[in-house]
N, C-alpha and C positions, 0 to 999 in steps of 0.2 A: 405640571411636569411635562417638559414637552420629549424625553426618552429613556424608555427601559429597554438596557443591556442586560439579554440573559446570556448563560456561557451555561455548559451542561462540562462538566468533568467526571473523567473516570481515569485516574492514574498515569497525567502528561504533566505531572510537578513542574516540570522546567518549561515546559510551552504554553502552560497556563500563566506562567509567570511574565513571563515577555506578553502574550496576551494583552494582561492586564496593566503592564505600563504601558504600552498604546491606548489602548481606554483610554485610560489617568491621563494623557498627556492630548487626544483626542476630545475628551470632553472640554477641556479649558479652553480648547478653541471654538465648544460648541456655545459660549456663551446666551446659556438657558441652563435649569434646571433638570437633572438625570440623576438617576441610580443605575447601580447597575447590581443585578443577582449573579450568584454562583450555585449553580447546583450539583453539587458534590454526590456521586452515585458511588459511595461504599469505596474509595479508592483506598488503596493501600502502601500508599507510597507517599506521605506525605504532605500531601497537597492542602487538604483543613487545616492545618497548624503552620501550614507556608500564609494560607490566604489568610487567614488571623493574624500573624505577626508582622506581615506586610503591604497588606491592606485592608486596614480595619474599616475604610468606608464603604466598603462590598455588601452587599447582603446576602450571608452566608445560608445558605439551606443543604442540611447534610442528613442525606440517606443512609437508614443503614443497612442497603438493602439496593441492587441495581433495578432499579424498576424501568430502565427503556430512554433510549431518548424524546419520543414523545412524551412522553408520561412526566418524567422530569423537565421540559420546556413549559408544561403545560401547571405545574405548580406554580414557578415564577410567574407565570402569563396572566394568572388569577389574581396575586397579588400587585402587578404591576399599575402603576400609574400615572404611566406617560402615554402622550398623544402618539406616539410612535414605540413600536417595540420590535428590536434589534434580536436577532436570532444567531450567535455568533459564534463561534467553532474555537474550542482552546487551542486550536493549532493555527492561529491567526498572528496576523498582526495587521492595525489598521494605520493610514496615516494623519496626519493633524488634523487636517480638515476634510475626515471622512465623516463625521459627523455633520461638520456643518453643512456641505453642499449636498451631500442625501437628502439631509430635515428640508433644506430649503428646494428642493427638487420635488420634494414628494407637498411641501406649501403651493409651488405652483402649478403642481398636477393634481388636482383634486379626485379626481378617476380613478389614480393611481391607488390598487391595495396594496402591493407589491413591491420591491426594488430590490435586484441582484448588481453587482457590482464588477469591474474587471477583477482576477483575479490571478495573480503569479505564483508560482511553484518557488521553491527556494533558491531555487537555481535563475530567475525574473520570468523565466518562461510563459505565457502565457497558457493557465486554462481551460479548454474548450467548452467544460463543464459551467465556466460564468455563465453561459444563455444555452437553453434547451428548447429543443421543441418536446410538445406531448408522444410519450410511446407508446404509438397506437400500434395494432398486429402488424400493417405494412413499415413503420417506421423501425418494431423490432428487428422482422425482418432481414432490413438493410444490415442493420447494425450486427445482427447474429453473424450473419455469414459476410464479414467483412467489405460490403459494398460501400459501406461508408465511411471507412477507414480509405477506400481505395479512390472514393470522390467525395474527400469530405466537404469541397465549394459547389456540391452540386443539389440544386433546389430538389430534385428527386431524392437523391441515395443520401444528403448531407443534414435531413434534418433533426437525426436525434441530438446534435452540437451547434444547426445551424449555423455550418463553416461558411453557406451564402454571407450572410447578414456582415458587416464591416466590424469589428472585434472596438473600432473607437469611434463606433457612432452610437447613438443612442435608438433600444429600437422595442417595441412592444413584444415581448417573448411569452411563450406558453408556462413555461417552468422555471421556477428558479432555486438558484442552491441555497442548501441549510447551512450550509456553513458561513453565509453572513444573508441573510437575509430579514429585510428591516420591511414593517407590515405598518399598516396605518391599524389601529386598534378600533377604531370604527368597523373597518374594512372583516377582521375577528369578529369583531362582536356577531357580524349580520351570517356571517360563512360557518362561525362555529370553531373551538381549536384544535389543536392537531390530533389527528386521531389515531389513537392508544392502540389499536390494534397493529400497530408497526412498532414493534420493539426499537429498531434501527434501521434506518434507509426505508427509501420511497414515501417518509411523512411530508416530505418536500414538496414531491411531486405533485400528491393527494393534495395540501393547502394550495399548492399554485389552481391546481385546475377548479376546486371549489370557487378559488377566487376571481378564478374566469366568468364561472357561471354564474357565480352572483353579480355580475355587471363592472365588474372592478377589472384594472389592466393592472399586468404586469410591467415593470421596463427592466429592460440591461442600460445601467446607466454606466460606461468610462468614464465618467468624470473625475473621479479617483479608483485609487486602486488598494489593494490588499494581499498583502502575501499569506498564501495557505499549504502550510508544508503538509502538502497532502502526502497519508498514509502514517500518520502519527499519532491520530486521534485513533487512527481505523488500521490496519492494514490491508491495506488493497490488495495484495495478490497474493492473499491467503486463501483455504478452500475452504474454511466459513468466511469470511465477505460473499464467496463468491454466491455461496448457498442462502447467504442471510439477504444477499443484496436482491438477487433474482427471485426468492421466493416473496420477497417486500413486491415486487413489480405483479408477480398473478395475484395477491390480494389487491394491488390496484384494480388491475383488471374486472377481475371477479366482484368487487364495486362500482365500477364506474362502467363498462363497457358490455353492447347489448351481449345475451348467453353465448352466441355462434360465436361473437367478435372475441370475447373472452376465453372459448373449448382455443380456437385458433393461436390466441395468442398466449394461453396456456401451453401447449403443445411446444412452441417457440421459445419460449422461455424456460421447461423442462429442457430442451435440446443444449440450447445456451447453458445451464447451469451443469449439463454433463461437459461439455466441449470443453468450458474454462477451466472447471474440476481438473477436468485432465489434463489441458495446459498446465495448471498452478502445480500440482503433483508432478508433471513432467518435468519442468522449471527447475522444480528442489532437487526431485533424483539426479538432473543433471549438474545442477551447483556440487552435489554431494560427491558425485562418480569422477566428474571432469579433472580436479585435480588426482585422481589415482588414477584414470587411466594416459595422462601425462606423464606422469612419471613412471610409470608400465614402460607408454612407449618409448621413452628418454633409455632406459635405463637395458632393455633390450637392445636398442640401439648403442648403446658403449659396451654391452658385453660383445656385439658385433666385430665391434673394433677393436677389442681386447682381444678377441680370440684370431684376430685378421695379424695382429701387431705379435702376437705369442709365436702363432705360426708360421712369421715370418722372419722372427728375430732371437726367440729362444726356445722353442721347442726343441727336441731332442727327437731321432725318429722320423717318421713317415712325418710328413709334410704338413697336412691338412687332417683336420677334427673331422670324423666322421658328421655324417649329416644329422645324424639323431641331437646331436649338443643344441643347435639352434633350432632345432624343430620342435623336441621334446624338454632337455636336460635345461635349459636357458627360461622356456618361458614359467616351468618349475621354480625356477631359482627366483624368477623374480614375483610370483602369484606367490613363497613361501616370504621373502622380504619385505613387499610393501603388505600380504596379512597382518603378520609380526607388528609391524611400525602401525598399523591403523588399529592391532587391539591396544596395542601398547598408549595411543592416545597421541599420535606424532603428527595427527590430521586436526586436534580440536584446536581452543583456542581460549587461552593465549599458548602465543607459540612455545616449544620446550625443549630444548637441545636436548633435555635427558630422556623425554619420553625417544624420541629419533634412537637414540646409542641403544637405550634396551630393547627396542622393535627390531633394529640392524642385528644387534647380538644375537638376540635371540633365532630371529630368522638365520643367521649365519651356522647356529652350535646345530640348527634342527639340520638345515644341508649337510654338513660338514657329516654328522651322523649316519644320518639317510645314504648319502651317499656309500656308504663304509657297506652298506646291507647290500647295494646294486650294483654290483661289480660290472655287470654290462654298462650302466650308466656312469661311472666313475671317469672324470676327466681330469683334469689341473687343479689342486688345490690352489693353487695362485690366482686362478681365473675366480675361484669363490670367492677370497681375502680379498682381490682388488674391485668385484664386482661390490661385495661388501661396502667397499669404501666407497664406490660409486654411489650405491643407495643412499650415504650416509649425506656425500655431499650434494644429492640431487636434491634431499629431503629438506636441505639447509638452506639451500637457492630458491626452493620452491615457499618458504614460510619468509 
């Protein structure tokens, strides 16, 4: 058997599916003898009774129960019985002869445990993530507080992505990614397999650098390429990634690195998992606010001009709206409007012209009301009716 494909799934039905016809269409060209596994971790969408009715040559193994992604890599890797074993991400896709010129790359580099591959985002973009260096205390460092975002070509601050190194050359790397990463089973046997104490993320890491130290190289080979629509398997810029990911890297450490170098880069990687944390939370409150406080400020700004246009074309009387309308009376009107439309459901999704009408409504009957109580505050009924409409169509333009 000269390769075992394992794929680990947990509820990506439709990207394990395209997955698996690159495989299929992938092995044909690999002309030698493969299998390939699935290890289904308890998914609930599907996916067991997709992979049985459409590709019965799979070898199915189905948990009922998530037990990690090491842990599930690590079933198939037992059973496996090819001279090479492929470690492959259901949110992949491989091309024809990725198979074959890995196998025959990794035939003429006998050294070689390891092989990470280019990799493109959906969009063709290129990966950074294809080649790593190890993330030692200073490499974190760089990365925490953005130095190496800011030189990522630089042989100091650029080595946790190693943006030095040429992205289409081929080059002996520290670390390589799980999400296609093809190991000589030799190379296993002598290192040992991935270890269970990583639910998810940093098992990578940990086999690359084993597989340093057992005498074995890693490479980044471009010789072919792989699309990996990262954040489909995982969501990356969720606040568990961020927690699952970073607390994966101090059990690195706290294994592999002497006690100082560890307290250190523990410290560093606590800092790191609060900073993101609050990034990713920031991120969402701002997706969530942004659109309401656009049409806040939309919608103050037409009663502006409502009430510039009133009192200049039909108002009756003294000239100009006292000052309290646009200071107090206006941004009332519009904090009681767009409340009304966001309990009413005129913000969720999919869009709903009628949640919009009974959030306007409503917000309108409570003004129209209120107003009737505060005879200080009472201005133009008209001004409320067309501001009304204003909300209605801002709300309309905005979805």
């Amino acid at each position: 058997m000269k390769l075992s494909v394992i794929i680990v799934n947990y509820n990506v039905s439709y990207f394990l599916s395209q997955t698996l016809l690159s495989v299929r269409r992938a092995l044909e060209k690999l002309d030698a003898p493969a299998e390939v596994f699935v290890v289904d971790n308890n998914s609930v969408d599907g996916s067991v009774a997709m992979v049985r009715a459409r590709f019965p040559e799979v070898i199915l193994l189905e948990n009922k129960h998530n037990p990690g992604f090491a842990k599930a890599n690590n079933q198939a890797i037992r059973q496996a019985q090819g001279e090479y074993i492929l470690l492959l991400n259901p949110d992949t896709v491989v091309e024809e002869d990725t198979f074959r010129v890995c196998c025959e790359f990794l035939d003429n580099h006998s050294e070689g445990g390891g092989l990470g591959v280019k990799m493109l985002d959906g969009q063709g973009k290129f990966l950074p993530e294809s080649k790593r260096g190890l993330p030692t205390p200073r490499v974190a460092f760089y990365k925490v507080f953005g130095l190496a975002a800011l030189f990522p070509g630089s042989r100091t601050f650029g080595r946790y992505h190693l943006g030095y190194l040429d992205k289409d050359q081929t080059h002996e790397v520290d670390v390589l990614s799980g999400a296609f990463m093809l190991l000589r089973k030799k190379a296993l046997d002598a290192v040992g397999l991935l270890d269970e104490d990583y639910f998810m993320y940093g098992e990578d890491i940990d086999l690359s650098y084993r597989l340093t130290r057992g005498g074995w190289k890693n490479y980044y080979f471009p010789g072919t390429r792989i699309i990996h629509y990262k954040g489909e398997s995982t969501k990356r810029t969720s606040v568990n990634y961020v927690f699952v990911f970073y607390r994966a890297m101090i059990v690195f450490a706290r294994k592999h690195f002497a006690p100082n170098q560890a307290g250190v880069f523990s410290l560093l990687i606590h800092l790191a998992i609060w900073l993101r944390a609050g990034m990713a939370v920031g991120r969402r409150v701002l997706a969530g606010v942004a659109p309401v406080l656009l049409d806040a400020s939309l919608l103050y700004g037409g009663m502006y001009l409502l009430k510039n246009y009133w009192e200049e074309y039909q108002k009756q009387g003294p000239a100009d709206y006292p000052s309290p309308l646009m200071q107090v009376v206006v941004p009332a009107y519009v904090l009681v409007w767009l409340g009304c439309a966001y309990l009413s459901g005129s913000y969720d999704k999919p869009f709903s012209a009628w949640r919009i009408i009974r959030g306007i409504v409503i917000g309108t009957v409570l003004i129209s009301a209120g107003s009737n109580f505060l005879e200080s505050y009472r201005y133009s009924n008209a001004l409320i009716l067309l501001g009304a409409f204003g909300a209605y169509w801002r709300s309309l333009a905005g979805d």
